[in-house]
C-alpha positions as CSV (number, residue, x, y, z in Angstrom):
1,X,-78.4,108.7,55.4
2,X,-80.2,111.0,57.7
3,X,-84.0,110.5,57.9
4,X,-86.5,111.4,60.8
5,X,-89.8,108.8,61.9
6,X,-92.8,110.2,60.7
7,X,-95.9,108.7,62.4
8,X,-99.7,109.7,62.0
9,X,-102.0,108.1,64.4
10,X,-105.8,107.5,63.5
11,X,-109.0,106.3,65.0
12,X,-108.2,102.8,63.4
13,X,-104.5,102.8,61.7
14,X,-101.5,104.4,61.9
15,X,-99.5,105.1,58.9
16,X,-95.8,106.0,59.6
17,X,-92.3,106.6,57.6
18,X,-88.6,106.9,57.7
19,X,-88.7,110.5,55.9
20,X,-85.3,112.1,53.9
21,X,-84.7,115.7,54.3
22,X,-86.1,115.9,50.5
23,X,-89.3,114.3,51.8
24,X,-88.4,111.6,50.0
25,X,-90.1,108.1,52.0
26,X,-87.3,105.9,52.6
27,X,-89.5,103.4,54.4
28,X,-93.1,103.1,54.5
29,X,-95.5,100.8,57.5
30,X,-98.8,101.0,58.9
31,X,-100.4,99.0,61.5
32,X,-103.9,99.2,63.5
33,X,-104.1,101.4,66.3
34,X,-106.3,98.4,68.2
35,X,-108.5,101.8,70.3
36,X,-110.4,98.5,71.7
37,X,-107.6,97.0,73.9
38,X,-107.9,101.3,75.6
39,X,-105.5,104.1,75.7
40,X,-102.9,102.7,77.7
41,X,-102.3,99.9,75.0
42,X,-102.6,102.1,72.4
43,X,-99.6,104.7,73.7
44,X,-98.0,101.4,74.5
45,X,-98.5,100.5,70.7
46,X,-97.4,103.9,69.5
47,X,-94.2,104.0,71.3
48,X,-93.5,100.5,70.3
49,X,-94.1,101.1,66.6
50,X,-91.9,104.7,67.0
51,X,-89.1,102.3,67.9
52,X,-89.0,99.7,65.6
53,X,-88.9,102.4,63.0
54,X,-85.5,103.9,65.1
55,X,-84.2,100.2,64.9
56,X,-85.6,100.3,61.1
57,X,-83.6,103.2,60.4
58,X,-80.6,102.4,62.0
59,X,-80.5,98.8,60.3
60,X,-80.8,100.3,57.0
61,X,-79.2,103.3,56.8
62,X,-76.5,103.4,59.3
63,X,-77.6,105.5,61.8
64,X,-80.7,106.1,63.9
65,X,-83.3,108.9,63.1
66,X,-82.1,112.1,63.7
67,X,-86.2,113.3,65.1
68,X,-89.6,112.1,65.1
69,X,-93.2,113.5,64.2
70,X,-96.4,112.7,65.4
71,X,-99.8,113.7,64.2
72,X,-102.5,113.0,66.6
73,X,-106.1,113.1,66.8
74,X,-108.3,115.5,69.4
75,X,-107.1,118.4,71.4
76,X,-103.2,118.7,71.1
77,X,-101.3,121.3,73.0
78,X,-98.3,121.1,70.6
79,X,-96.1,123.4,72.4
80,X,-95.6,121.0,75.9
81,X,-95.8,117.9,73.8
82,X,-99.3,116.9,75.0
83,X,-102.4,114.5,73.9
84,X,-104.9,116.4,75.8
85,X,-107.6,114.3,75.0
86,X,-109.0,112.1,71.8
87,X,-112.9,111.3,72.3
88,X,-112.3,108.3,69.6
89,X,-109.1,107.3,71.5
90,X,-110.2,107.9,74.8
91,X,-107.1,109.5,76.3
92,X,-106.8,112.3,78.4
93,X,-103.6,114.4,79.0
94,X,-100.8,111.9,77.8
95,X,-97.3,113.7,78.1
96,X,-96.6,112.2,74.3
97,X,-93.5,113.6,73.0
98,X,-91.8,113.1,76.6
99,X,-92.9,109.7,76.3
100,X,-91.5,109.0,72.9
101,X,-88.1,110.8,73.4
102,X,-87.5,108.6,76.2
103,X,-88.0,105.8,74.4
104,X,-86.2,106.6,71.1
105,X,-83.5,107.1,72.8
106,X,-83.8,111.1,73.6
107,X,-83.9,112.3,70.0
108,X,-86.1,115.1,69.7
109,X,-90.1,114.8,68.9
110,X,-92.6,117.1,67.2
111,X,-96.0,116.7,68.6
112,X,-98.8,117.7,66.1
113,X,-102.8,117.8,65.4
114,X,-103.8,115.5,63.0
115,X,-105.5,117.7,60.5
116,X,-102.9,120.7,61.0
117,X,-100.1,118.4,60.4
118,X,-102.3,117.1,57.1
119,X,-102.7,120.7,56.4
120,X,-98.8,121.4,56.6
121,X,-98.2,118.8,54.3
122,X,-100.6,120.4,51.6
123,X,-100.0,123.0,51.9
124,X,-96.0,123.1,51.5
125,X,-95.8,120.2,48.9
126,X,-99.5,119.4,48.1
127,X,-102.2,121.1,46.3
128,X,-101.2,124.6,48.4
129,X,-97.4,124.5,47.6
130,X,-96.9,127.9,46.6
131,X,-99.7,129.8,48.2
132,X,-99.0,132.0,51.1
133,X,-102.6,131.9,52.6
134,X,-104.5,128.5,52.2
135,X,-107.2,126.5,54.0
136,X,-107.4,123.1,54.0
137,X,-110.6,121.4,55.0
138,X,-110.8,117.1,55.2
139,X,-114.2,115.9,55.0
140,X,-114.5,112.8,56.5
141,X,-116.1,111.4,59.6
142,X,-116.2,114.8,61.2
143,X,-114.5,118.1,59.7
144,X,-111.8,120.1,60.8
145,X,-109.2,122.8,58.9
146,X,-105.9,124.0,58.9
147,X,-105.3,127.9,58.5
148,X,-102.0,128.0,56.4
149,X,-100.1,131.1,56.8
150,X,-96.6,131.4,54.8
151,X,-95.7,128.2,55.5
152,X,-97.1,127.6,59.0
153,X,-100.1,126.3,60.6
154,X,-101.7,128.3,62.8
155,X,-102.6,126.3,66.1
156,X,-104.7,129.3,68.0
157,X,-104.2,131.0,71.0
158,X,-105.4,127.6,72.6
159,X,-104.9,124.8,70.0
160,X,-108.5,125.3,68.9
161,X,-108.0,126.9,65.3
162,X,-109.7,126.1,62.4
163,X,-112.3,124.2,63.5
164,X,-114.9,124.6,61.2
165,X,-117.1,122.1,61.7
166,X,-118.6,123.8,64.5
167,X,-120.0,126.4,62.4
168,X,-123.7,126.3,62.8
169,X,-124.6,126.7,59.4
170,X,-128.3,125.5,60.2
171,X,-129.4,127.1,63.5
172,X,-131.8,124.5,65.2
173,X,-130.9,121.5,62.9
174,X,-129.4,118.0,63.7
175,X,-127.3,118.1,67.5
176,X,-123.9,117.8,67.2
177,X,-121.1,115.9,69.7
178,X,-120.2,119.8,70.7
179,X,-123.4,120.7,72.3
180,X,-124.3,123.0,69.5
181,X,-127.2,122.3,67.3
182,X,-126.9,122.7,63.3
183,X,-123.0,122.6,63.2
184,X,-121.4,122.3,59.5
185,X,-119.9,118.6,60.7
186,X,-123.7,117.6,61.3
187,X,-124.8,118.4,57.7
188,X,-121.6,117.9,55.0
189,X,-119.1,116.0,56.5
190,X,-118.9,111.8,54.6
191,X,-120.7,110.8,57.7
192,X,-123.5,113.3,57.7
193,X,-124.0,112.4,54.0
194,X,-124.3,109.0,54.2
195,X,-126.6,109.0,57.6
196,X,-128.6,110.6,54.9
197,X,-128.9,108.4,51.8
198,X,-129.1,105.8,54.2
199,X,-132.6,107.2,55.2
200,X,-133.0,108.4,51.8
201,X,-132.3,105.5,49.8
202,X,-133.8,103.2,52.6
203,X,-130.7,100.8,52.4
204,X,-129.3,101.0,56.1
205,X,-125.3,100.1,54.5
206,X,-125.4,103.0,52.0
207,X,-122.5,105.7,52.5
208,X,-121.5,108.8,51.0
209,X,-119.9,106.9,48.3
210,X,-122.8,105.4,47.1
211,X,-124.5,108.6,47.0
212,X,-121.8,110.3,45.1
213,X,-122.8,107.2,42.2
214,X,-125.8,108.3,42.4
215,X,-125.8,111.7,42.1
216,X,-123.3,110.9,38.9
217,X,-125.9,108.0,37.7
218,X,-129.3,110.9,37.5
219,X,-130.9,109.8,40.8
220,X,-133.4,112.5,41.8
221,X,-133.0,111.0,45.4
222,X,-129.3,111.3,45.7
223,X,-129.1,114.6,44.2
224,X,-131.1,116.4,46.5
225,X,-129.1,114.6,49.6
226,X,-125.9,115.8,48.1
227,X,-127.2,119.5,47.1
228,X,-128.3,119.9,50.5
229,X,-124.9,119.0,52.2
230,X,-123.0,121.1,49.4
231,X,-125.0,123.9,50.3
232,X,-123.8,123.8,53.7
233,X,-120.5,122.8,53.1
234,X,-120.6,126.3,50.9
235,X,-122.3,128.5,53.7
236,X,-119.4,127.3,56.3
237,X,-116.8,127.6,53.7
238,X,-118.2,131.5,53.0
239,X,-117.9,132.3,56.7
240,X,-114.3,130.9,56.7
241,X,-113.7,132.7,53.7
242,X,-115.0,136.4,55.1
243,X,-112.5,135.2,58.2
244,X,-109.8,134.5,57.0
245,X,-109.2,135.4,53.1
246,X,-107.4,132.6,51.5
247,X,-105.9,132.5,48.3
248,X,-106.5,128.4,48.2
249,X,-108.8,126.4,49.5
250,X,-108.1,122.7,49.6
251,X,-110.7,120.1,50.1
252,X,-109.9,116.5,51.6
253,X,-111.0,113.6,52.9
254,X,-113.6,110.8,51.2
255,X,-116.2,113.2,50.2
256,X,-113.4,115.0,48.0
257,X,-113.0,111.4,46.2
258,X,-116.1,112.2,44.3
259,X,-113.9,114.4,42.1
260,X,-116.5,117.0,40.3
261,X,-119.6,115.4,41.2
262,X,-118.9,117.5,44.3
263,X,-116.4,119.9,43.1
264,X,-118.4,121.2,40.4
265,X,-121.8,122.5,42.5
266,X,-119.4,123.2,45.3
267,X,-117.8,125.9,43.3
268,X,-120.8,127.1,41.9
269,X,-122.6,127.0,45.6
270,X,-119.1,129.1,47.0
271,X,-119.4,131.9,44.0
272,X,-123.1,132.3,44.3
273,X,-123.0,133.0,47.9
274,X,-120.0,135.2,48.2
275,X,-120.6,139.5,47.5
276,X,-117.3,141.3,48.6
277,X,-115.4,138.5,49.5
278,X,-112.6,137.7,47.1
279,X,-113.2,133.9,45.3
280,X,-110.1,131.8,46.2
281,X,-109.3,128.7,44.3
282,X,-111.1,125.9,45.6
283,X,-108.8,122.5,44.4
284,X,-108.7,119.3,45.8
285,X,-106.1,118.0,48.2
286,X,-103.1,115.9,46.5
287,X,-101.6,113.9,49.3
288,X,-104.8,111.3,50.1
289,X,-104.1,109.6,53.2
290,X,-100.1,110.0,53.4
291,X,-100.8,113.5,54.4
292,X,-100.8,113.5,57.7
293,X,-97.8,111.3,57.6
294,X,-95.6,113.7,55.4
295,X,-96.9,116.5,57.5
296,X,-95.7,114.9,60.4
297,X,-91.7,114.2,59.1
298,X,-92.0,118.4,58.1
299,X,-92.8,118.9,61.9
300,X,-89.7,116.7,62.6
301,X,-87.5,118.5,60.2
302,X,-88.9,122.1,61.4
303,X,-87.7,121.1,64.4
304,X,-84.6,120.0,63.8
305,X,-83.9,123.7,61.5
306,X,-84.9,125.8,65.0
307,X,-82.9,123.9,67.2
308,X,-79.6,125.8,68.3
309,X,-75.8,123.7,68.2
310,X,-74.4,122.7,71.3
């Protein structure tokens, strides 16, 4: 059967596949990505884990992989196969794909951005299958977007698209990683959210989960933590809107696990603060945390569709 390796590489885990051309999952893994042992180790550990899926497939199904994906975190330059740099990985320029091709054997290898890839994958057979123009937006530790566009992702003149979390939504407020004060990462992303009920609650091991509860349970506390991060997750997600005009916009990551307690006001926050601006459907993402590894076998199969016969 021919099948591709899908592999989406994270902070902590990686989560990888043996993908049909269906996008079926033929084979499923995950393993830690062990950042402590440095970024040598973990490319070693990549490339290892790339190849035990080619053996994988082989084993299986009678024939190796016909490609490989990866989704990786940080600045990617997509186009020359390179890991530019990853702050949480601590790698710096790591010629990936010609790495990995090497090692699989010389099949060829999609290099992608983590939340792009994600971003494909929602948007082609996710919550934005069908939309021609679609944001997604993951709010996790940080947050980050994909611009959908027909089918594509687009990367940016420089790889730099869609990186909304650097909005300053609150000129002057909390200083973010980037140099900027006030950026939308620094005020609604899960992190920023539970740096607050933490202070808020006084319980130093409280997370955005735990205010989610309590924002469902009545607590006056929790409610005005939450309000104030939905009210800047809305004033970024206006800007982006006035930008870019999509007809979806897709909200991930663990702060989208709190179902309505956050889509509900988010909605309302996004309608009261647009004029002009047409309102897009704002939905919540469908793939959880296989996203970026189905968005990663896509890369693999694009590629495979624009390469010319011999």
């Amino acid at each position: 059967m021919k099948h591709v390796i899908a592999l989406d590489v994270g902070g902590t885990g990686m989560k990888a596949a043996l993908v049909a051309d269906d996008g079926t999952l033929l084979h499923e893994a995950r393993r830690a990505t062990g950042r402590e042992r440095g970024p040598d180790a973990v490319v070693e550990t990549i490339q290892d884990f790339a190849a035990e899926l080619l053996d994988t497939g082989r084993e299986r199904f009678g024939r190796p992989a016909s490609a490989a994906g990866v989704a990786v975190p940080g600045i990617v330059d997509a186009e020359n196969g390179i890991a530019v740099y990853a702050a949480n990985l601590g790698w710096r320029d790591v010629p990936m794909r010609a790495l990995l091709s090497s090692r699989l054997g010389g099949i060829p290898v999609a290099l992608g951005h983590d939340v792009r890839t994600g971003g494909l994958a929602e948007g082609r057979i996710g919550a934005g299958r069908g939309a021609d123009r679609f944001l997604f937006v993951p709010l996790g530790t940080g947050i980050a977007g994909a611009i959908g566009i027909a089918g594509r992702i687009e990367a940016g003149a420089h790889g730099y698209a869609g990186e909304i979390g650097h909005i300053v939504v609150r000129p002057g407020g909390p200083a973010c990683g980037c140099g900027q004060r006030g950026c939308l990462e620094t005020l609604a992303s899960a992190a920023a959210v539970s740096r607050a009920w933490a202070a808020a609650s006084g319980d130093p091991d409280a997370d955005a989960a735990d205010c989610a509860k309590a924002v469902a349970s009545g607590d006056p506390r929790a409610q005005e933590v939450w309000l104030a991060a939905v009210g800047a997750l809305a004033d970024g997600l206006v800007t982006a809107i006035t930008l870019l005009d999509p007809r979806t916009l897709i909200i991930g990551g663990g702060l989208a696990e709190a179902g309505e307690t956050l889509f509900t006001p988010l909605r309302t926050a996004v309608e009261e603060r647009v004029t002009f601006q047409r309102l897009p459907h704002i939905v919540p993402a469908a793939l959880g945390d296989t996203a970026g590894c189905l968005g990663a076998g896509l890369l693999a199969w694009d590629l495979l569709a624009t390469e010319v016969p011999a």
